[in-house]
N, C-alpha and C positions, 0 to 999 in steps of 0.2 A: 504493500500500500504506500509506507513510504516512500518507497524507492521508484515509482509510477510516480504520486507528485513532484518529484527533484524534478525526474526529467519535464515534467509539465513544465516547470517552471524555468528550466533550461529554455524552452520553446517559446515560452512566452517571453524571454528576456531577448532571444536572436529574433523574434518576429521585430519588437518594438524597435528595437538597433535598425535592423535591416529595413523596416518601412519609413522608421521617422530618417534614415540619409538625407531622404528627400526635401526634409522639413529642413535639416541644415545645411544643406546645397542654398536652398531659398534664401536660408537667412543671411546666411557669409557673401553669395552672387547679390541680392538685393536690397539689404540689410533692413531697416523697419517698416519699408515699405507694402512685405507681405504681412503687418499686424494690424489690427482693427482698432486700436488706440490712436488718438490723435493731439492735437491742446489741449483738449479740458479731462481727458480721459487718460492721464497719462501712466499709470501700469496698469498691468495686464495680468493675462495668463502665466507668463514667467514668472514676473514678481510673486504670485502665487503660491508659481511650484515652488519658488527658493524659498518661501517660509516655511513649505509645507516640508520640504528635503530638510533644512536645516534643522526642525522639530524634530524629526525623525531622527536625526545626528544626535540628537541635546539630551532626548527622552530615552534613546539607547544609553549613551554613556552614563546618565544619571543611574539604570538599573547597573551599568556592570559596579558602580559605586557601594551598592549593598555589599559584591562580593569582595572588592578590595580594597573597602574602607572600612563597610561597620562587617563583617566575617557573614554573611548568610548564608550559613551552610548548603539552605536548601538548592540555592541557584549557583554555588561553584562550580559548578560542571559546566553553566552558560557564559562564565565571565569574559574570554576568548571574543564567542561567538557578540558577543553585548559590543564589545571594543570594535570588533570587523564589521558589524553591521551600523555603528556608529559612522564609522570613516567609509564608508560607501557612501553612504546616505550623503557627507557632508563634501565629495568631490562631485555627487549632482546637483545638491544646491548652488556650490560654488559656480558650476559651469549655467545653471539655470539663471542666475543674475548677472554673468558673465554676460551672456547672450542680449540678455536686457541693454544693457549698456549703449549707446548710440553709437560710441565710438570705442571698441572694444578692446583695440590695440593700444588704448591712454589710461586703461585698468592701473598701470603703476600710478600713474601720478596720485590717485587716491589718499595713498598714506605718507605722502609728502605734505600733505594741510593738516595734520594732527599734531595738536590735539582740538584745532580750530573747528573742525567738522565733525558729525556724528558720524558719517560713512567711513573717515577715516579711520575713527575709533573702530570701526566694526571689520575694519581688515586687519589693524594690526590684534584686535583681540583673534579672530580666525588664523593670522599666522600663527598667533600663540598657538591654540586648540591644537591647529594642524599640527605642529611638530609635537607638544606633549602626547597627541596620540598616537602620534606615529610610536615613539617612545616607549611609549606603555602595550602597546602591542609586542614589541619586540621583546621587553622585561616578561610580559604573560608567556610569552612563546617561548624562550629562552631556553626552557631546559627539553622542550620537544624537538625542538631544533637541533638542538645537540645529539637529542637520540638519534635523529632520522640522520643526522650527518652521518653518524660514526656505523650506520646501515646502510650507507653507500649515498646518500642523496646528495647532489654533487650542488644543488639550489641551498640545499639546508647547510651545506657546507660554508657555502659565500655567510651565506646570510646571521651566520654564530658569529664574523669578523673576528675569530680567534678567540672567542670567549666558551670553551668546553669543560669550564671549574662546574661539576655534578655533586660537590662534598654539601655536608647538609648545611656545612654555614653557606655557602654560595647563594644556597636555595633559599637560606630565613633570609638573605640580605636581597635578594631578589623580591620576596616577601614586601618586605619594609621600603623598598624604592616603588613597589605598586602603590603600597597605600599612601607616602607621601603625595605621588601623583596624583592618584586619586583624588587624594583631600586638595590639593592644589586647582586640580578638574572641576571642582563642583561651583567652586565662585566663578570660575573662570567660563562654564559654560551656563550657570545663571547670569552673567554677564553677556557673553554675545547675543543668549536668543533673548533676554529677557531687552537688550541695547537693541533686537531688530524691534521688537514691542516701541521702545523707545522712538525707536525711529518714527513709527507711526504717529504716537501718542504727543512729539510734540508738533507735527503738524495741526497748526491751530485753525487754520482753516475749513479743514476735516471734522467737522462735530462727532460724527461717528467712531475717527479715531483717537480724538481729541480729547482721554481720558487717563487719570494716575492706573487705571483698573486696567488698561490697555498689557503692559507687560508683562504683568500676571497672568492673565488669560493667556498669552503668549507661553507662559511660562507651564501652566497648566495642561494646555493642548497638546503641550512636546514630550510633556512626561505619559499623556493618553497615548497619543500615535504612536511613541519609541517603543511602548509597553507591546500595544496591538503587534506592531511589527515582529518584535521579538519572543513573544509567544508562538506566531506563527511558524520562525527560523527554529524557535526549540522543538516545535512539533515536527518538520522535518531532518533537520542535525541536530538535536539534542541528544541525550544519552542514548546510547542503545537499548540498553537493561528498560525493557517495559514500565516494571513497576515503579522505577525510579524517575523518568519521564513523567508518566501518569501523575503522580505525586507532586511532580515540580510543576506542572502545569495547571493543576485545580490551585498550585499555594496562588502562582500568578494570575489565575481567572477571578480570584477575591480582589486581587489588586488592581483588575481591571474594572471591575464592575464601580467598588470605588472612588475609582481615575472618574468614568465616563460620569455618575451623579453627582463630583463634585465641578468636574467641568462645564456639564447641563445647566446646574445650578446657577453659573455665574456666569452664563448665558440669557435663560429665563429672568434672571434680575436686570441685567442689562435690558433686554427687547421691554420689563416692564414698567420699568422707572421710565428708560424713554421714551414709552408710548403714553404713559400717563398728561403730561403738558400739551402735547401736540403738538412741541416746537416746530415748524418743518425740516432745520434743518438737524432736529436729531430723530422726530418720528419718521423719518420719507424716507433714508435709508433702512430702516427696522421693517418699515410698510414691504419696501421692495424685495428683503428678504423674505418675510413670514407670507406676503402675499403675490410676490413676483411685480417685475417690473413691465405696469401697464398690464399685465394678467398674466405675463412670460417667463419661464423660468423659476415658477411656484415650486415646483418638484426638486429642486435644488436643497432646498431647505426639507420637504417635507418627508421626500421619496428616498433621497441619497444619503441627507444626513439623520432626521431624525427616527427614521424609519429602518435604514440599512446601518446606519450607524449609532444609534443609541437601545431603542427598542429591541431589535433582532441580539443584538452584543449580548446586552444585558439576560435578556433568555437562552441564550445556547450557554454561556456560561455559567449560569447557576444551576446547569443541569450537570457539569462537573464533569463530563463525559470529554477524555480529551479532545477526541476529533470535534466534538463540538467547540471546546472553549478557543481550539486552534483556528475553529472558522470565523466566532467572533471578536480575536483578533487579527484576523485579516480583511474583516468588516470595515474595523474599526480605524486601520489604515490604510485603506486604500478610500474609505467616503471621508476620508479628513480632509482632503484634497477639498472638498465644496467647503468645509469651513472655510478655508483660508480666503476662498474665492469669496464668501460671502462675508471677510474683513475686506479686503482688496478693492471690490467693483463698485458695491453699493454706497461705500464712503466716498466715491467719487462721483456720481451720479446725479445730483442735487448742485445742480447752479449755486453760485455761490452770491447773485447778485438775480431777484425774481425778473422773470423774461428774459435771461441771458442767452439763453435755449433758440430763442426768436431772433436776436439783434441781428448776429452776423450770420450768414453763410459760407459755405465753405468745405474740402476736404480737412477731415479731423475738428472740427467744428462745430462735434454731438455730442449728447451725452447719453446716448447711446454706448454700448460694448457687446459683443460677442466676439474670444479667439474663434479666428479665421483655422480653417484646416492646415495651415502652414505651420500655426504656431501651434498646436497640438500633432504635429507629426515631430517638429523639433523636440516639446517635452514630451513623448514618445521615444526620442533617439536615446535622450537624458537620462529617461527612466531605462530604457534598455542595458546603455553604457552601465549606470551606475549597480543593476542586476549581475551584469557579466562582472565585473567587476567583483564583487561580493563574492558569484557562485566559483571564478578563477581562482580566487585566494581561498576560498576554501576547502578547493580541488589538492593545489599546490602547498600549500602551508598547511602546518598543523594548527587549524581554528579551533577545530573537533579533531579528535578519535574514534569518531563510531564510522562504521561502512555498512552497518546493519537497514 
């Protein structure tokens, strides 16, 4: 059964790759010209996926933190897989905002204005993350490495850079450089994603985003979707041993059910504080969520997120059964994708000036949005890349030990 889903998802990771080419031929030969954003509309569907990648990055590392900071026994087995699925996740957001970019090749200049800019602040905290986790993957893997070297693996060999000390102090010192990391990781990635929140939250213009509650929510959602995602990778690379899987995956399906009602929650509070006053421009974005914009795109809200991602989650997982808990965390991240979108679009959507909508005309001139097929064959490529990418390294490297 397992070993039928891998390859599914092997399939599913070369379709994506192999069909979104197309999306990034468009975007690199034409560059924004294939997106449906304009002036007044200005991110999109990318900006999206990079909140929703980058969450996915923030909310894995936060779980492998149980096991190499506070000892949770239960999930030692996933800690590896927590860190790999972390830095997957976090080289397709990176390329997801990459792409955003107008001018894609002036990416450096970014963290040459810090500590004046908030975007700067958010690359040099991302170089941080990136190299600490590079880091901590290597210290995790360390001593599997060395096995498979000294069994002939000629990659595992490079990749020990001479380090083959197996004595038990090597191993506690290995130990104790995880959980300094760790403990180093946890502000650090409360920091970046909770700085993307940031980013939103002091555009003031943005009523919708325009909240202290903003990073938190951010902050919230990343620990829901890294949970979802990593339940799903434990149910197919987790332990071999049955009953030991089984076990880890009902402790994590408490923890998800959790994640999603305390996340709902401070959702619901949100949509009804600001639908209480009628301000327009903090109920119209709320309206065009819970009721779609103009009557379109109602099922966003209803169908994808609160229905495929809260409702259904929440019942397959308290039935404890693993394949179910493993389907409602793959629910739970793959329809996170329409939260983010419904931070993203609806906060822009509402003129900012009544009949602005009217004034002028023009290409990019609306406040209108739908991604064009271009730009979801690109976040197609992204999500493909950043699957291969995952399922390579856990082909090649010791993430897991099971082949069961």
């Amino acid at each position: 059964m397992r070993e039928g889903l891998r390859k599914l998802v092997w399939l599913v990771a070369i379709v994506l790759f192999v069909i979104g080419f197309y999306g990034l031929y468009e975007r690199l030969a034409y560059g924004h010209r294939i997106a449906d954003y304009g002036s007044y509309v200005t991110w999109g569907l990318w900006v999206a996926a990079y909140i929703y990648f980058i969450g996915l990055s923030a909310g894995a590392f936060f779980l492998s933190t149980l096991v190499y900071v506070f000892g949770v026994k239960k999930l030692e087995r996933i800690g590896k897989l927590a860190l790999w699925t972390a830095f997957a996740c976090l080289i397709a957001a990176l390329l997801s905002i990459w792409f955003d970019l107008g001018h894609m090749w002036r990416a450096w200049r970014i963290p040459i204005h810090w500590p004046i800019s908030m975007m700067s602040w958010m690359a040099v905290l991302y170089s941080a993350y990136f190299i600490l986790i590079v880091i901590e993957i290597w210290f995790a893997m360390r001593k599997d490495l060395v096995e498979r070297a000294q069994a002939g693996s000629a990659l595992c060999s490079f990749l020990v850079f001479g380090s083959r000390d197996l004595s038990p102090e090597a191993l506690e010192r290995d130990k104790k450089v995880l959980k300094v990391l760790g403990i180093i990781g946890i502000p650090l990635a409360t920091a970046f994603h909770g700085g993307v929140g940031t980013l939103f939250a002091v555009v003031a213009a943005k009523h919708h985003w325009h909240s202290g509650l903003t990073p938190i929510v951010f902050l919230v959602g990343a620990l829901l979707s890294g949970a979802g995602l990593l339940i799903f990778a434990t149910y197919l690379w987790g332990p071999a041993e049955e009953a030991e899987r089984n076990e880890m995956l009902k402790f994590m399906g408490y923890i998800l059910i959790g994640l999603i009602c305390f996340d709902f929650l401070l959702e619901i509070a949100e949509y009804l504080v600001g639908s209480y006053a009628k301000v327009p421009e903090e109920y119209l974005p709320i309206r065009y969520i819970i009721f779609g914009y103009y009557g379109k795109y109602w099922y966003t809200f209803w169908i994808v997120h609160f229905l495929g991602g809260v409702v259904l989650p929440i019942l397959l997982a308290s039935s404890r059964k693993p394949g179910a808990v493993a389907l409602a965390g793959l629910l739970v991240a793959v329809t996170f994708l329409s939260v983010r979108l419904n931070i993203v679009i609806p906060g822009q959507v509402v003129p900012e000036i009544k009949g602005l909508e009217w004034a002028f005309f023009g290409p990019g001139l609306k406040y209108f949005y739908f991604p064009t097929l271009a730009e979801w064959l690109l976040t197609a490529w992204v999500t493909g890349l950043g699957m291969l990418i995952f399922l390579v390294g856990e082909k090649l490297l010791p993430i897991t030990n099971n082949r069961a």
